[in-house]
N, C-alpha and C positions, 0 to 999 in steps of 0.2 A: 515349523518343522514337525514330520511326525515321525517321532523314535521307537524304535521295537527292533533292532538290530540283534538283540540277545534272543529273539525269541524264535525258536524255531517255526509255530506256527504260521508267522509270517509269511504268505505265498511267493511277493516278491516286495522288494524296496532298494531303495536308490537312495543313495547317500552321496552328499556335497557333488551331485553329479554334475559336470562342465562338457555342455557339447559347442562344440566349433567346426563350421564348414567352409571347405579353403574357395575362395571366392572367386582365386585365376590365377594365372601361372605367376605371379607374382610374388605370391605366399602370402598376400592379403586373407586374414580368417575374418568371419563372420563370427558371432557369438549369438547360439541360437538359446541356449539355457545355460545360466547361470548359478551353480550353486543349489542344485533343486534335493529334496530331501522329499520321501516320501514310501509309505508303508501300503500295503493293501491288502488288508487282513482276510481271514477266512468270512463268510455269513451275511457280506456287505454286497451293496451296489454300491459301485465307487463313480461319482461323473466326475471328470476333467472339464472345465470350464474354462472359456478365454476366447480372446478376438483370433481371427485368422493370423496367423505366422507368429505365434507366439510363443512356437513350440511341443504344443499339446503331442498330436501323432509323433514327435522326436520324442518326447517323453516316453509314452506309452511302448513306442520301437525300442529303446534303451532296458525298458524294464522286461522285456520279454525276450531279449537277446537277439533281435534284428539285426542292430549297428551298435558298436560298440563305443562310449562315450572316449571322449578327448583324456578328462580324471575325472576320479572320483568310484564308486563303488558302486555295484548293482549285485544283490544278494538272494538267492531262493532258497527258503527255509534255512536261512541264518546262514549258508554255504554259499562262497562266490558261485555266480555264475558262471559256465562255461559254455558256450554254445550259445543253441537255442532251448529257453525256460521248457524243461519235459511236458507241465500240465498243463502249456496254455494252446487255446484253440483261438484264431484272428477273423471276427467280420470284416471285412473290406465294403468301404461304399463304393464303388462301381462295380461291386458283384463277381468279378473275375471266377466266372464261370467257362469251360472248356465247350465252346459252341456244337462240337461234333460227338457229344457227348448226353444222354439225357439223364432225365431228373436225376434219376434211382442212379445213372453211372456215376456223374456229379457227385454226388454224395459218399458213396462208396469209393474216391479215391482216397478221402480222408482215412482210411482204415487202412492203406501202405504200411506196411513197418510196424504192424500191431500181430503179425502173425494170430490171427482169428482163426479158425475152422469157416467153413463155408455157410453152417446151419446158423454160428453166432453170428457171422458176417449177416446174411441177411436179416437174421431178426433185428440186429443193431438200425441195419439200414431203414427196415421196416418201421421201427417204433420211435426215430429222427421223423420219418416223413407224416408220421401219424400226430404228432405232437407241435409240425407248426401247421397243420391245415392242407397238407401237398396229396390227398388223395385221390387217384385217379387222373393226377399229372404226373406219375411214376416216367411213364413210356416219353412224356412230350420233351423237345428238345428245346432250350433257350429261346430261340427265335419265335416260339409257340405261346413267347410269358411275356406276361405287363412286367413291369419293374417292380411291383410288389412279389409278385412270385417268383420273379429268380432271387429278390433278398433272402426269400424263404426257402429256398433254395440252399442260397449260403449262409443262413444258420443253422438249417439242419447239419449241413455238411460241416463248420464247425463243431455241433453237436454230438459228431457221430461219433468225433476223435476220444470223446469220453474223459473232458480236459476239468480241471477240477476250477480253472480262472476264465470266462470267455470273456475276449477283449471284442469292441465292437468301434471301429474307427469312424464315428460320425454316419452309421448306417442309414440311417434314413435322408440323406441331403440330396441324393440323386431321384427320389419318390417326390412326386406334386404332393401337394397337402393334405390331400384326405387320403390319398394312401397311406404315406405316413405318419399320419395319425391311427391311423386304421393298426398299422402295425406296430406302431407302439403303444398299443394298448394291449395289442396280443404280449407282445415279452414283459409287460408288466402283468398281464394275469401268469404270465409263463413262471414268473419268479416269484410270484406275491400266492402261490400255491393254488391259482386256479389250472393250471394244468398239469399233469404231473412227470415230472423230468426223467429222462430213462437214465440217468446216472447220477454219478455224486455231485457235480457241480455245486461247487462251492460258494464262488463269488464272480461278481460281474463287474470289467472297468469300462463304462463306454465315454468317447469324447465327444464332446459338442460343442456347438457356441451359441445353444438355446437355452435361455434360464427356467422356459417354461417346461422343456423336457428334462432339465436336471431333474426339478423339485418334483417333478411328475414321477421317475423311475429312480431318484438316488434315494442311498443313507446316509450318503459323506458326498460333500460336494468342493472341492479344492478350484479355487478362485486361481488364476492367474493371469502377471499383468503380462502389458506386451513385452515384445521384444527387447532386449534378451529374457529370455520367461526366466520368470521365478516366481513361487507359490509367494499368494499375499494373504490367501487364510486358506484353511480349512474351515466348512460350517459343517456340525451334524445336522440334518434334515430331520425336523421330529413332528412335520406334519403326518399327522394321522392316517391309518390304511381305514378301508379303502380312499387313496386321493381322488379329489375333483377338483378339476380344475377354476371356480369360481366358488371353490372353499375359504371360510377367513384364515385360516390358518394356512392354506395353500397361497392365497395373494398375500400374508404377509412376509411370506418364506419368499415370496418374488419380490416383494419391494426389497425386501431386506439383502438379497443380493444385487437387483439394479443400484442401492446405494452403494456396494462394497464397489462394483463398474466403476460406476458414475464418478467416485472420489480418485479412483485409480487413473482412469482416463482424461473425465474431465474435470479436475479438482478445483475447485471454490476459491479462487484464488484473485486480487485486485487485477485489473488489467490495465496495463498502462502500454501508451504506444512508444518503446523507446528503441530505436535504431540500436543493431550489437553493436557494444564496444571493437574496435579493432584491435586485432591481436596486438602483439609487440612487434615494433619496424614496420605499421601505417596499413598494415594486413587484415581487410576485414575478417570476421568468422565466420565459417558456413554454420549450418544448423541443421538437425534433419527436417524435414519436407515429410507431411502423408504423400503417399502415394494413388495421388487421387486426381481426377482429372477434371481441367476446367467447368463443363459440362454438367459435371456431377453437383460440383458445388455451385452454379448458378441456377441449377435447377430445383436444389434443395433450399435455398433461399427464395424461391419462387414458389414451394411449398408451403414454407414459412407466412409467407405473408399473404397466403391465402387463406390460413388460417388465425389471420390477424395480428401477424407479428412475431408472435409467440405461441411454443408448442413446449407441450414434454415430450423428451428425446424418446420416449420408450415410444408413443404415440407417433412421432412419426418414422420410429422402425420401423410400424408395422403399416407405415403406410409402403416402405419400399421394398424390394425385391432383393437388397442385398442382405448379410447377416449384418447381424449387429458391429460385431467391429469395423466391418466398412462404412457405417451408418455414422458410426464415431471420429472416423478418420475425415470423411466428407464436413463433418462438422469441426473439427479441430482446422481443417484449413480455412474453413470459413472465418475462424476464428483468428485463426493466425494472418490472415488479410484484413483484417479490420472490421470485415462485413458481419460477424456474428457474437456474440456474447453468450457465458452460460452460467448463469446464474442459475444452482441448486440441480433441480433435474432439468431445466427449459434451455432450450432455445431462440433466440429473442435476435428480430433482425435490429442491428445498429442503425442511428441517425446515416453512418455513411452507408451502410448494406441498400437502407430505404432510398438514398439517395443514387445510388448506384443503379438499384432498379429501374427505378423511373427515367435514368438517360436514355437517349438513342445509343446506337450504338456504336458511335465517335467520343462519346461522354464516354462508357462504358470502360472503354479502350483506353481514356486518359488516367479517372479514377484506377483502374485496374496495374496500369503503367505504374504509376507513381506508390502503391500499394507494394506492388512486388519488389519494384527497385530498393526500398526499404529493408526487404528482407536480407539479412546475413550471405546467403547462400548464393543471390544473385548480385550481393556488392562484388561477394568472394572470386564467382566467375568472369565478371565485370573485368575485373583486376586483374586475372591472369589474362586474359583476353588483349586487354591494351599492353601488357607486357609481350607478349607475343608474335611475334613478325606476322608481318603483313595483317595482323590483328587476328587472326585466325588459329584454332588448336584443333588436336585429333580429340574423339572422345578415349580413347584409353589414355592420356593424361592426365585429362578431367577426371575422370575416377581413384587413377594412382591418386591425384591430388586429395580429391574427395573423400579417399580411404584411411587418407593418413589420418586424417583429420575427424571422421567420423566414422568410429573405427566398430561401433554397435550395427551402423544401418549397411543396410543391401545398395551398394553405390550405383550400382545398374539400375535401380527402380528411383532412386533420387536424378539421375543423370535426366531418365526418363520424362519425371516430374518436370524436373527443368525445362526440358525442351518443350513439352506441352505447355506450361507456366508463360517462357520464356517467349515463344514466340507467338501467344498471345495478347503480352503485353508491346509482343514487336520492340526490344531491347536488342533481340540480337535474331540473325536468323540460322539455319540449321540446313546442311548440305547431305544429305541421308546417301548420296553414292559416295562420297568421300565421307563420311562421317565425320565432320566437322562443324562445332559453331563456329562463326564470324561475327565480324560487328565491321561499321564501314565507319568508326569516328577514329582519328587523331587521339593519340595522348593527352596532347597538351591542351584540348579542344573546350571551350569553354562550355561548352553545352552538352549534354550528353542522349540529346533527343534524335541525333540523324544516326539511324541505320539501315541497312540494307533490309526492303523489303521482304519480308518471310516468304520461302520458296515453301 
């Protein structure tokens, strides 16, 4: 937790903040943060770090007065907020620029509601477009820009508001890679005093789910785990200016948060393969499910063992295309099938992973079968499935069901899970114009292998 609620300097911070989003007419809530505390002082680069949906951007929307939290407090300069926060200006990554509009207009909307003079107005405008490189793209209109240029676009236009906090939501994830890199190395000379700022700006919070750009542009870097988020550290960043990025003290500021991940994600833990208990009255347990799809994780297992078995996780993040919490999530299910282990930071395909490999792919099909039926979630659906007439359910029951019961996860992306999971293992199959699973066995049926082929 970081405390400083007495301190007026404090631009903004969020105290025991709880956000909850209602999931369907049901009154079923979501729980996207839990409990989250947090300060953002004047002087700092502040990075938000975490896997996707973990609440990061709900965080950051909370503290700037977007959406207003479920409980808990959110404070600007030691005074509840009302509104929206007066000094903060918002990067957006998809740019949300006004097409009909060019550069210089762009930018000059941000100055609505500041009642300017016309001469301040443009010099303001003027010395935003001078400061991130937009010269002699004054007149051109969006459709005329790479994606690097309209970013810069929408930080000068942030810029112009003359906000003393710019928040920056994951700016550069819509840019290929040498762009932005390209541009984040401009806003790191922009704040680290190679460029010179036409206002007071004070501090900067940007979110990410790169450790390599935290430790690259932050001074405080706030860990958080998944869903429902909540902070699991704060680190001060005290590698040295100017950074580089194959500095030792810049790679040890990365190991040293891939370990804080790595223990939070995939924690070091025995593995043992034991079927859940079933609830009380013969009911097994669901569990959640990554949200990940078959695909992914056979293919990432076919990564694995091309690289001999065994990889460190971070290594083959960077062999794939997703961010790293997807990277993690493909890997936990691998794990939670039996086919993968993770010992420390590696990846390591199991005796059954290797063996699963190597079937055809009627093997594949059986080992896969008998993996999944294992799991909680699909005993649990199993279960209401034969209780059910004619063996068949809508999927909005399966959710209600599901909701009750795992009351943290997004029941639509586990339902999801399931059906992909589900009818690859061909346990049941899936009526997508009715939205209904079925299954084609008897109650009482001694065998639980015959079902209806997957449509």
């Amino acid at each position: 937790m970081d405390n400083g609620s007495n301190n007026a300097a404090i631009i903004s911070e969020a105290i025991d903040v709880i956000v909850e989003f209602a999931q369907d007419e049901s009154g079923s809530k979501l729980l996207v943060l839990d409990k989250v505390s947090l300060a953002i002082k004047p002087g700092e680069v502040l990075a938000i770090l975490g896997p996707s949906g973990c609440g990061k951007s709900t965080l950051l929307r909370a503290m700037i007065g977007l959406l207003t939290p479920t409980s808990g407090t959110i404070l600007a300069h030691g005074e509840p907020l009302v509104g929206i926060h007066p000094g903060v200006s918002l990067v957006f990554q998809n740019f949300a620029l006004f097409p009909w509009l060019s550069v210089r207009e762009n930018i000059k909307v941000a100055l609505n509601g500041l009642n300017l003079d016309a001469p301040t107005a443009t010099d303001r405008v003027r010395r935003c477009i001078d400061v991130v490189g937009l010269e002699g793209f004054e007149e051109a209109y969006p459709k005329e820009l790479s994606g690097g240029m309209k970013q810069r676009v929408g930080i000068a236009r942030a810029l112009a508001r003359g906000p003393e906090l710019l928040c920056m939501d994951e700016p550069f994830s819509a840019l290929d890679v040498f762009t932005a890199e390209s541009l984040r190395s401009e806003v790191y000379r922009l704040w680290s005093g190679g460029s010179k700022l036409p206002f007071s700006l004070k501090s900067v919070v940007m979110i990410t789910h790169l450790i390599e750009e935290a430790v690259f542009l932050a001074d405080r870097i706030v860990v958080m785990s998944a869903r429902p988020g909540r902070i699991r550290t704060i680190i001060q960043n005290d590698v040295p200016h100017p950074r580089e990025y194959q500095s030792p003290a810049f790679l040890r500021m990365v190991q040293r948060l891939h370990d804080v991940i790595t223990n939070e994600q995939m924690p070091d833990l025995p593995k043992e393969a034991v079927v859940p208990a079933p609830a009380p009255g013969g009911i097994p347990e669901p569990s959640p499910l990554p949200a990940v799809t078959v695909g992914h994780i056979f293919g990432l297992m076919e990564i694995v063992r091309d690289q001999g078995n065994q990889m460190d996780v971070f290594k083959l993040d960077q062999l794939t295309e997703y961010d790293f919490g997807h990277t993690i999530a493909v890997v936990k299910a691998g794990e939670l099938l039996g086919f993968l282990d993770t010992p420390k930071n590696q990846v390591l395909l199991t005796d059954l992973g290797r063996r699963f490999l190597d079937a055809d792919i009627n093997g594949r099909k059986i080992i896969f079968r008998d993996q999944v039926r294992a799991l909680g979630t699909f005993r649990f659906i199993l279960h209401l499935l034969k209780e059910a007439k004619d063996y068949r359910l809508n999927k909005e029951i399966i959710e209600e069901e599901l909701a009750v019961r795992l009351t943290a996860e997004d029941v639509e992306k586990v339902f999801n899970t399931v059906v992909g999971w589900g009818r690859m293992a061909e346990i049941f199959g899936y009526d997508a114009s009715s939205e209904e699973l079925f299954i084609d066995t008897e109650p009482s049926s001694s065998s639980n292998e015959n079902v209806r082929p997957v449509q």
